[in-house]
N, C-alpha and C positions, 0 to 999 in steps of 0.2 A: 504494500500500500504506500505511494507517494507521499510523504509529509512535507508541508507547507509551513514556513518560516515567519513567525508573525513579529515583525520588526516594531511593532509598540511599546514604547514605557522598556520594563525591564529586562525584556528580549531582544531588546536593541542592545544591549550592554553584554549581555551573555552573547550573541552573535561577534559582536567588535572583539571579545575575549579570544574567541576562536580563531578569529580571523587572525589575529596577531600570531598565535600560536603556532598555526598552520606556517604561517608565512617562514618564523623562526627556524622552524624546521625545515622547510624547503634550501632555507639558508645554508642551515648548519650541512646539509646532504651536500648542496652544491660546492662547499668548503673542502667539505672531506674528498669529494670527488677531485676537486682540484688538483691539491695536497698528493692523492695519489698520482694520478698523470704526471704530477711536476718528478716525483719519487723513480717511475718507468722512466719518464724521457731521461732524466740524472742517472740511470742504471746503464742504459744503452750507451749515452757520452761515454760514460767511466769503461763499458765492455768494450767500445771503439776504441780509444785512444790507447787504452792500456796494453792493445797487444801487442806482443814481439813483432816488428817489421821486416821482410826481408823482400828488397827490392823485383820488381817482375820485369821481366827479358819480353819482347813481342812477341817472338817465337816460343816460348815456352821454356825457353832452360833460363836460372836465375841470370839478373843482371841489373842495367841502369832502365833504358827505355827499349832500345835497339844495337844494343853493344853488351856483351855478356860480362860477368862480373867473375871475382873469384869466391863470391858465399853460395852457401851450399842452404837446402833447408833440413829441418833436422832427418836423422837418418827414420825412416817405416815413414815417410810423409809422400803421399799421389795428390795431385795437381790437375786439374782439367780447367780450360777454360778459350775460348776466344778471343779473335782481335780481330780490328779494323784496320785496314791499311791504306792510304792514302794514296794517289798515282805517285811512279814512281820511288814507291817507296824500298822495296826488294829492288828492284831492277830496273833498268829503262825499258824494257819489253812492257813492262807493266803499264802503262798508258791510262790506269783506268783506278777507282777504289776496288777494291776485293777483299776477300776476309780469307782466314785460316782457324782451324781447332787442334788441341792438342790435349796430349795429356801426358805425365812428365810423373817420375816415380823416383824418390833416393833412397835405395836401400840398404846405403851406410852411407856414413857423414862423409864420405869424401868420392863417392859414385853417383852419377847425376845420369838419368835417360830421358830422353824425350823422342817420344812420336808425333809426327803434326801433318793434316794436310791442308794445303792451299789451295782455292778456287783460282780457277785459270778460265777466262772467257775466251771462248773458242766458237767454230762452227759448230752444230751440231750434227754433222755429218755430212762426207762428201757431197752425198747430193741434195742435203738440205743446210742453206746458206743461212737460216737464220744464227743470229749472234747471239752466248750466252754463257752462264759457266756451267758448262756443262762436261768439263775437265777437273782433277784434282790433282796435284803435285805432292805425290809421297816423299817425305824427309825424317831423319831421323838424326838426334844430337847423342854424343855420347861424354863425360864430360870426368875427368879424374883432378882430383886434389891433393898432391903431395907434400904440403906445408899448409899447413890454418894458425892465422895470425891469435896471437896472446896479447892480451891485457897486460898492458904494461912493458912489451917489449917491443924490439923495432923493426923485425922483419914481417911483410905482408905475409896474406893469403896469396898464394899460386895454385892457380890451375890451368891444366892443359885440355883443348878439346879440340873436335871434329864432327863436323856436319857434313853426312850424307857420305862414308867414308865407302860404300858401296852401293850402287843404282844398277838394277838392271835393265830401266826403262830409259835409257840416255840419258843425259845431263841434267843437274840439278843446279839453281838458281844459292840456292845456300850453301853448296860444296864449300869448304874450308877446313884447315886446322890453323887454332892459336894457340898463343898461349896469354896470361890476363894475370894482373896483380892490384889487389887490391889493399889499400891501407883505410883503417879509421882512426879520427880525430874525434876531440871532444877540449871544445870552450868554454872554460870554467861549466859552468852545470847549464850553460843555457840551452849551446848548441851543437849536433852534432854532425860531423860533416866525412863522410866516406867517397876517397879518391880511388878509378879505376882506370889502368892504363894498361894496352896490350897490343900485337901485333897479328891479323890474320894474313895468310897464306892462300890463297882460291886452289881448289885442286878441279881438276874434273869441268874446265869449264865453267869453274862458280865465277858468279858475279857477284854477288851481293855483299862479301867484305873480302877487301882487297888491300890492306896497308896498317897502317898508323891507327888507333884510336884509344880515346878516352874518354872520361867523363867524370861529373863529380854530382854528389846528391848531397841536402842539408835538409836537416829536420829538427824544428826544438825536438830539448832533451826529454819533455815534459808530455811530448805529447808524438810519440817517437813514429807512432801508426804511420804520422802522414808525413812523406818526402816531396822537395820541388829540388826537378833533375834538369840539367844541361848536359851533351854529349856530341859528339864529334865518331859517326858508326862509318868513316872511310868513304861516303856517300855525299855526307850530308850534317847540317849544325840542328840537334832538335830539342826543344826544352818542355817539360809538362813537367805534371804533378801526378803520383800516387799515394793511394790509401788502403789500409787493410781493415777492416769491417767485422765487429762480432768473431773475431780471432779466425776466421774461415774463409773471410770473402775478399777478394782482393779488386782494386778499379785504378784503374789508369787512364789516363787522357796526355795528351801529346801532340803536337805539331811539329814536322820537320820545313826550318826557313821559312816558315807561316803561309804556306801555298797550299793547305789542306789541315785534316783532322786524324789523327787517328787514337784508338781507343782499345781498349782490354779489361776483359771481363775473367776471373778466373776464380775457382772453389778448391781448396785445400784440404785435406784431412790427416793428421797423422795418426799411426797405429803405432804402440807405447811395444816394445820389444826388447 
């Protein structure tokens, strides 16, 4: 049965009662509710920032942006992720954006593998002309570490590698062996700042690093997740920014000589052995 409010004389004063009361409490909920949201969002900053960073390579084995490094990730850790690549980013063949996926596995701290393949726009068949990617570019990195640098002493990390050290489907655009040395620094507590410098070799027709490179990444000490990298990958000068995410996810962004975009997207897991 409906009951009707009779707002005369002293039921006006018992209604105004309610009415406050209700309202208080609508308060108090939206408070709390607040309170927690503020509590979440300050969990996730703290789960972001706080985790160990270690730089991502475009192609999938560690490094700056597009020049490899000598850190390793830790040993039982698998890597999968994507990139975007910009024209002529690999190659001059490459005339066009295209992407690649990989997935990258270190089975001790100082073995590094990676399998990747790259979209390649092509015909799609002799006798049909239309244009697309409808090609994939099998590669594969292998990557060994016979020196890891120490805290507090003065010799780098060294590592030796090779991409694509056998093809039986002709030439690969990543053919190389280098070798890559890295040093870290650290600015009083603010800043931290890790130099990589190393020399590839093309084997097989590579084209993609050819000489001389380096680079350097800086990150507060405070908030280590997130690095802004410059580099010099034998090609080309490229600078961006990465971050690592909820200790799993990693994001890169990057331009080489500001004529395009490129980008990387990657998921990490490590198994504890």
């Amino acid at each position: 049965m409906h009951r009707t409010i009779d707002y005369s004389k002293g039921n006006w004063y018992l209604y105004l009662r309610l009415s406050v009361i209700n309202e208080c409490m609508l308060m108090e909920m939206l408070g709390e509710l607040v309170r927690r949201c503020r509590l979440i969002a300050l969990s996730g900053v703290v789960m972001m920032f706080c985790a160990q960073m270690h730089a991502q390579h475009l192609i999938g084995t560690q490094g700056l942006m597009n020049i490899p490094s000598a850190e390793m990730n830790p040993s039982g850790t698998f890597e999968g992720g994507i990139s975007l690549l910009q024209e002529q980013m690999m190659a001059d063949k490459y005339d066009y954006y295209t992407g690649l996926y990989y997935i990258s596995f270190t089975p001790f701290s100082f073995v590094e593998l990676t399998f990747r393949e790259t979209l390649r726009k092509t015909k799609k068949s002799k006798y049909d002309t239309r244009v697309g990617y409808y090609q994939q570019d099998r590669s594969t990195s292998v990557r060994l570490r016979p020196v890891k640098e120490k805290a507090g002493k003065w010799w780098p990390s060294v590592v030796v590698g090779v991409n694509d050290i056998y093809s039986d489907h002709g030439t690969s655009e990543y053919a190389a062996v280098y070798g890559v040395l890295t040093k870290n620094f650290h600015v009083g507590s603010v800043i931290d700042i890790s130099a990589t410098a190393g020399y590839a070799y093309p084997i097989d027709n590579g084209q993609a690093y050819d000489g001389v490179f380096g680079g350097v990444s800086i990150s507060p000490s405070s908030f280590n997740a997130l690095k802004v990298m410059a580099e010099y990958d034998t090609g080309g000068v490229n600078v961006g920014a990465s971050v690592e995410l909820f200790r799993h996810l990693r994001v890169m962004c990057l331009t080489r000589e500001f004529k395009g975009v490129c980008a990387g997207l990657s998921y990490l897991y490590t198994i504890k052995y």
